[in-house]
C-alpha positions as CSV (number, residue, x, y, z in Angstrom):
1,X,-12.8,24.6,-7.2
2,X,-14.6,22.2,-4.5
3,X,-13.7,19.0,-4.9
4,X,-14.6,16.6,-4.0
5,X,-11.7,12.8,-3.4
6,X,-13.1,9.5,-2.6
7,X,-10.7,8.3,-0.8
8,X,-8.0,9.4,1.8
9,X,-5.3,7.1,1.2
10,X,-1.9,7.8,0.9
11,X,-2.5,9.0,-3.5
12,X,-5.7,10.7,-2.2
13,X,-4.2,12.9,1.0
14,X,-1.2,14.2,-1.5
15,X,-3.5,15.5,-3.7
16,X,-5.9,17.1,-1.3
17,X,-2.7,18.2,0.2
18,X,-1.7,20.0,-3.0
19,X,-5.1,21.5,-4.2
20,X,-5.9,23.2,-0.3
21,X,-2.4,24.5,-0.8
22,X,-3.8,26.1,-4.3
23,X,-6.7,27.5,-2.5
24,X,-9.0,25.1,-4.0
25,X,-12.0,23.4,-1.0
26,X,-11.2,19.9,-0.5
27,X,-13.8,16.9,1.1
28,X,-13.1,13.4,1.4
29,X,-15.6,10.8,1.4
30,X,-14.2,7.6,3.3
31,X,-16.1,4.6,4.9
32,X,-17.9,6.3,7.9
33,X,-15.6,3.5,10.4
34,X,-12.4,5.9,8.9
35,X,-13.9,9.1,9.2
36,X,-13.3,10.0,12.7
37,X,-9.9,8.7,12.5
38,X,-9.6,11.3,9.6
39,X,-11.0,14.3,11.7
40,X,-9.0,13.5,14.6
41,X,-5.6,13.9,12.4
42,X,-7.4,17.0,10.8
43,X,-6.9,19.0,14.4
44,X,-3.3,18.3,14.5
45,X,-3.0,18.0,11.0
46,X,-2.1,15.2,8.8
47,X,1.8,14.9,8.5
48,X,3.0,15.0,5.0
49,X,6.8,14.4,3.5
50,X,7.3,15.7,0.4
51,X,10.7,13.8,-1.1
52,X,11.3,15.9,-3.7
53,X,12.6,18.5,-1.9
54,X,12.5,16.8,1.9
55,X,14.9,13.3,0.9
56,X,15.9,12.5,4.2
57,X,12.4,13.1,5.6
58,X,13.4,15.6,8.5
59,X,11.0,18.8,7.2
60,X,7.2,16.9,7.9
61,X,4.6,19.2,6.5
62,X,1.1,20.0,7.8
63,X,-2.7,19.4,6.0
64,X,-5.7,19.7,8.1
65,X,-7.9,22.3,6.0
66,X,-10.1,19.9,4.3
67,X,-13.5,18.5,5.4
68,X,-14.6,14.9,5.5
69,X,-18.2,13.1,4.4
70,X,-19.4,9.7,4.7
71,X,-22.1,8.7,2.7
72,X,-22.9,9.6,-1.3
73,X,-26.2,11.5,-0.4
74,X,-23.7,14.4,1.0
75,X,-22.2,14.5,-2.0
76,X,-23.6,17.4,-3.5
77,X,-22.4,20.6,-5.0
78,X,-18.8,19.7,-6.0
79,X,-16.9,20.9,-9.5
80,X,-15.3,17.7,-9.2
81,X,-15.3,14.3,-8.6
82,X,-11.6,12.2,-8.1
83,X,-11.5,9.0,-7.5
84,X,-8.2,8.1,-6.1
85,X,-8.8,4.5,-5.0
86,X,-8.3,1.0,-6.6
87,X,-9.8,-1.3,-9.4
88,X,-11.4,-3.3,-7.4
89,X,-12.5,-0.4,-4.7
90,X,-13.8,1.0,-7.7
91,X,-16.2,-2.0,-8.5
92,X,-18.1,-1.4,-5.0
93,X,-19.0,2.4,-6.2
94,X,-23.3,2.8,-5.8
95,X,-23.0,3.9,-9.5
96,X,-27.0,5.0,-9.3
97,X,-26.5,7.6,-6.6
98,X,-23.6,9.0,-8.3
99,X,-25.2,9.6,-11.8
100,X,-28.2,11.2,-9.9
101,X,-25.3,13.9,-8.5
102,X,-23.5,14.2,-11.8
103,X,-27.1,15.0,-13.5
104,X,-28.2,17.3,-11.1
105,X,-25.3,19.9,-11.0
106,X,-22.1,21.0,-13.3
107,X,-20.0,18.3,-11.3
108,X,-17.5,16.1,-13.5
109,X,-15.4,13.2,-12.2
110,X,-12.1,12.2,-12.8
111,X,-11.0,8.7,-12.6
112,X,-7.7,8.0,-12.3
113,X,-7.3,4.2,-13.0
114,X,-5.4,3.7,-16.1
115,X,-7.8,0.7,-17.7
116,X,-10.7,0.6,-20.5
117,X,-12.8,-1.9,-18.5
118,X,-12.3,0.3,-15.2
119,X,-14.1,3.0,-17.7
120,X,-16.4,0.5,-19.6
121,X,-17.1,-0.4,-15.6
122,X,-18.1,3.4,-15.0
123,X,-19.7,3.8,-18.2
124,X,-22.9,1.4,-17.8
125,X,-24.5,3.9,-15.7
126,X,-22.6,7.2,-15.6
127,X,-22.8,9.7,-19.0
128,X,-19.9,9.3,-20.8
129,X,-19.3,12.9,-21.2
130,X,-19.3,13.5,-17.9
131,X,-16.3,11.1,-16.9
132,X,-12.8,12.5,-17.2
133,X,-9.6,10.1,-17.6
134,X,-6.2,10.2,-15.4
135,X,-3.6,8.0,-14.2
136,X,-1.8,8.3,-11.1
137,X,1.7,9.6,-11.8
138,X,2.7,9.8,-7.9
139,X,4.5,7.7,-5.8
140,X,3.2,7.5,-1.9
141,X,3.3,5.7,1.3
142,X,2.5,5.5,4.6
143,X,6.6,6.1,6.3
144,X,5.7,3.6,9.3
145,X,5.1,1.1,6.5
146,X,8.3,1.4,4.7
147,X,11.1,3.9,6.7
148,X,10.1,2.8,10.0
149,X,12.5,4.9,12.0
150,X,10.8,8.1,10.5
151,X,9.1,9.9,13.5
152,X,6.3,11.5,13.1
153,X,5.2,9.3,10.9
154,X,3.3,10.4,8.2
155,X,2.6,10.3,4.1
156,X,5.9,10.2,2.2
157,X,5.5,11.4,-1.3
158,X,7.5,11.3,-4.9
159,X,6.4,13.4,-7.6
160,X,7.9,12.1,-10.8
161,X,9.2,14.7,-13.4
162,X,6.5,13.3,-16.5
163,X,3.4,15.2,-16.2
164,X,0.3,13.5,-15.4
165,X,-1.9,12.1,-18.2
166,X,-5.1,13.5,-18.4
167,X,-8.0,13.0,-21.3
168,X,-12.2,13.6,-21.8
169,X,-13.5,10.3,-22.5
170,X,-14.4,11.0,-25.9
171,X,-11.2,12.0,-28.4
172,X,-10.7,15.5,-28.3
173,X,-11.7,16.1,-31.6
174,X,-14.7,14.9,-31.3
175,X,-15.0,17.1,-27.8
176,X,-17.7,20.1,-27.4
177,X,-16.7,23.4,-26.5
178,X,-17.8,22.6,-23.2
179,X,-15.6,19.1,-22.6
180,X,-12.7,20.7,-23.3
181,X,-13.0,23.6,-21.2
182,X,-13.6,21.2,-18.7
183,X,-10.4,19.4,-19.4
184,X,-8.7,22.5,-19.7
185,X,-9.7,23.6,-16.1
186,X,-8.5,20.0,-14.9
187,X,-5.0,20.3,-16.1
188,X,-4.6,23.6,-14.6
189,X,-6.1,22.5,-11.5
190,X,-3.5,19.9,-11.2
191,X,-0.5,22.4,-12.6
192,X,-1.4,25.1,-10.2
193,X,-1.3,22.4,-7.7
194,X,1.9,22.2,-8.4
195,X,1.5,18.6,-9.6
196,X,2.8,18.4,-13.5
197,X,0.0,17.5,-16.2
198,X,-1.1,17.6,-19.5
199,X,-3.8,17.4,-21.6
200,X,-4.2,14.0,-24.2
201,X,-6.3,12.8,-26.6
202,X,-7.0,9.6,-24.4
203,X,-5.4,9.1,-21.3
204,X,-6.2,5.5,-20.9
205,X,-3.8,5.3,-24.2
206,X,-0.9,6.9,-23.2
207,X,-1.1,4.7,-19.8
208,X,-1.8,1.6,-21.4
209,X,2.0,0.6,-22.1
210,X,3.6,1.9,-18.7
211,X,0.8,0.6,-16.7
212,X,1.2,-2.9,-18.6
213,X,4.5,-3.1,-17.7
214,X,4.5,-2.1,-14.5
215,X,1.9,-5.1,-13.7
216,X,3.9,-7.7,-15.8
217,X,6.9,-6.6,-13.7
218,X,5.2,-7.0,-10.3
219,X,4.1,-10.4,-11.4
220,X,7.8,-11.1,-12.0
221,X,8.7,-8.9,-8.7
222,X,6.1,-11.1,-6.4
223,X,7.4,-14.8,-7.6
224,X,10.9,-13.3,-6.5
225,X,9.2,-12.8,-3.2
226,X,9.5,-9.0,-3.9
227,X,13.4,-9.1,-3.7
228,X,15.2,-7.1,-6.7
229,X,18.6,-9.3,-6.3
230,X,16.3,-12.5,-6.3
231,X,15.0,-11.5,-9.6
232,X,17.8,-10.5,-11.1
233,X,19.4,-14.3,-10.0
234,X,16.3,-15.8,-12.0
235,X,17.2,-16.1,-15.4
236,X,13.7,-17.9,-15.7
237,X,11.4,-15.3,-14.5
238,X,13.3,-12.7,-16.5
239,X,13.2,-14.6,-19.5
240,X,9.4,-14.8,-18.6
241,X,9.2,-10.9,-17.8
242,X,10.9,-9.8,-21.2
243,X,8.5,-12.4,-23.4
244,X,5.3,-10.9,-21.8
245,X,6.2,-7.1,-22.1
246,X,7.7,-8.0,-25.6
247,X,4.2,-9.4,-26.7
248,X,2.5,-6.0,-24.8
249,X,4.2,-4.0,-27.6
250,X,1.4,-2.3,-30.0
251,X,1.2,-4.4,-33.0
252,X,2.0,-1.6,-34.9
253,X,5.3,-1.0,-34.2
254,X,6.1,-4.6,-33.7
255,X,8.4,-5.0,-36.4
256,X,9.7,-1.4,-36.7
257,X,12.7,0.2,-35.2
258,X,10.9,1.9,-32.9
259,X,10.2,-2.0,-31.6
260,X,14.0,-2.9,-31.8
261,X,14.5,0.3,-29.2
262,X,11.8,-0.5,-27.0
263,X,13.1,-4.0,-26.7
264,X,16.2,-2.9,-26.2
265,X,15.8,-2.7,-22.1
266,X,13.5,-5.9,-21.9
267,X,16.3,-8.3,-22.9
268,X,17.3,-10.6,-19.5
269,X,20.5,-9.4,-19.5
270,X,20.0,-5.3,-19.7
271,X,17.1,-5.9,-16.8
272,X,18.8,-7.3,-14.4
273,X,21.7,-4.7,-14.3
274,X,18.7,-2.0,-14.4
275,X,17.0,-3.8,-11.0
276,X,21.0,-3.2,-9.2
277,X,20.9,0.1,-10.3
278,X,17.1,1.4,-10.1
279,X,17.2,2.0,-6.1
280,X,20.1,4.3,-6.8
281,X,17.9,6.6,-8.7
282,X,14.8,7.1,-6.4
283,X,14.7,8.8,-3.6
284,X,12.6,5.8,-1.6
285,X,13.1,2.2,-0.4
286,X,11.8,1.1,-3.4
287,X,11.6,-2.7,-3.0
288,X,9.3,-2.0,0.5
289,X,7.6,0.3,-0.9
290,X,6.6,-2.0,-3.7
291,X,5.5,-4.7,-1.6
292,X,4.1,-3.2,0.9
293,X,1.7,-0.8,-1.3
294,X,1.5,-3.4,-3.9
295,X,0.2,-6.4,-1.8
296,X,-1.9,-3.7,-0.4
297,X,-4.4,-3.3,-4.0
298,X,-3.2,-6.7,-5.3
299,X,-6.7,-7.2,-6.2
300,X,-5.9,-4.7,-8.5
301,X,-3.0,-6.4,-10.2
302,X,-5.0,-9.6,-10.8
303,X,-7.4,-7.7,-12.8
304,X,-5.3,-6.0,-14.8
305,X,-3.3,-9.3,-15.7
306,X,-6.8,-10.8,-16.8
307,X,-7.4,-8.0,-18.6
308,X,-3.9,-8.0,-20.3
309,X,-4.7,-12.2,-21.0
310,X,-7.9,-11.4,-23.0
311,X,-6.3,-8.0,-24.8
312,X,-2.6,-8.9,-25.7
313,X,-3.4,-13.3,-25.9
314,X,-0.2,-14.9,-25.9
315,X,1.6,-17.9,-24.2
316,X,4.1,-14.9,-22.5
317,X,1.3,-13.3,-20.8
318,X,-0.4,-16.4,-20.0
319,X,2.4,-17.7,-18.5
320,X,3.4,-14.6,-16.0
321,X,-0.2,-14.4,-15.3
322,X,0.3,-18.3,-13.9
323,X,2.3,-16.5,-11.6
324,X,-0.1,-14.7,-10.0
325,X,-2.0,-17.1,-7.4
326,X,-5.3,-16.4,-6.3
């Protein structure tokens, strides 16, 4: 394939990193002040840590065969579109200029932000059939950001044993022939890339809960001024934390058993001996990392909440979402 990632961030380069490695022709499009920057490392090559099998960061790996564009009129020709940048990035897209290159050749794009107003955002201007659904299943950073005594610095990178999420916009039974080859090439790109995925009936779905969490618990982590044992020694901002993700439950299985399990980890009590434990079990500084990445697209966090606020309305929500100062 020749894809095409907006973006070379640290989710983007891993990618690009995995598909060249496939065989596959990879461009970036960055902001032209990045791009030299970009080209630059692309001579030496742009150093890559691969945690799973590298946890004590000693074995940096090597990406340089990729190209790099600028501007959305150079855009042309690609199988595939990724976008593997923020919410709020995402906004600032020239939505025209892309339709005109998703009209004009068999080119698909692939978002990977887990939220239906990040879709409905894409979907006033771009075809709906066209637009393919993701969510980032990766964990990555910049190692000068997080394990400062790493040298060469570089990307560090976590890929997570659940495969990847990935859906056509419309349900698949109500896919054409030619959507769901399209998906079907997708997932194998990604699984040839040696980056587990799997194919869903809506993407956005499946990431709804996880992703919904994941906020509310920031929200919760950033009040404890991003310290686990801080948290865990606020009986208030867990009792907050377990009342919003309670109320994030689908309505459905509210007052099942299948509820009384999920609950099951949210109580106060069961959290904070999971935030003692959870460093143990990945292979990362996870509090820096968290900070550091997550203050980075905090943007992103605040629209999510507000999204959560006016989806799941409930004093829980409302009040975590207090938390979050603008």
């Amino acid at each position: 394939m020749n894809i095409l990632i907006v973006g070379a961030g640290a989710v983007g380069l891993v990618y690009g990193h995995h598909f060249s490695n496939a065989g596959h022709q990879v461009t970036f499009l960055v902001k032209e002040k990045y791009q030299q920057a970009l080209e630059d490392q692309s001579n030496t090559g742009i150093i890559l840590y691969h945690l799973n099998n590298d946890k004590k960061l000693n074995k940096p790996e090597y990406f340089n065969n990729f190209k790099t564009i600028n501007d959305w009129e150079q855009a042309q020709n690609f199988d595939l579109i990724i976008l593997a940048i923020s919410s709020n990035a995402l906004r600032q897209l020239p939505l025209d200029q892309i339709k005109q290159q998703l009209l004009t050749a068999e080119t698909n794009l692939l978002m990977l932000q887990p939220s239906a107003t990040d879709f409905e955002h894409l979907n006033q201007v771009l075809p709906e059939e066209k637009i393919y659904q993701g969510m980032i299943s990766l964990i990555s950073y910049q190692t000068d950001e997080v394990n400062s005594d790493i040298n060469p610095a570089g990307t560090a990178y976590y890929l997570p044993p659940m495969p990847m999420p990935i859906s056509a916009s419309t349900s698949f039974t109500n896919s054409n022939n030619n959507q769901k080859n399209r998906l079907t090439e997708i997932v194998s790109l990604f699984k040839d890339s040696k980056i587990s995925a799997k194919a869903v009936n809506n993407a956005i779905d499946e990431s709804r809960l996880p992703s919904a969490f994941l906020m509310t618990f920031l929200c919760a982590l950033e009040a404890a001024n991003w310290e686990f044992k801080r948290l865990g020694q606020s009986p208030d901002l867990l009792k907050k934390l377990s009342a919003a993700q309670q109320s994030l439950l689908p309505k459905q299985v509210k007052n099942s058993l299948l509820a009384s399990l999920l609950k099951l980890p949210l109580r106060p009590s069961l959290y904070k001996f999971l935030l003692k434990i959870a460093p143990w079990f990945v292979p990362l500084p996870l509090e820096a990392y968290l900070k550091k990445h997550f203050l980075k697209v905090r943007p992103q966090t605040v629209i999510y909440m507000q999204e959560y606020n006016k989806t799941y309305p409930s004093s829980a929500i409302t009040e975590l979402n207090q938390l979050l100062h603008p």
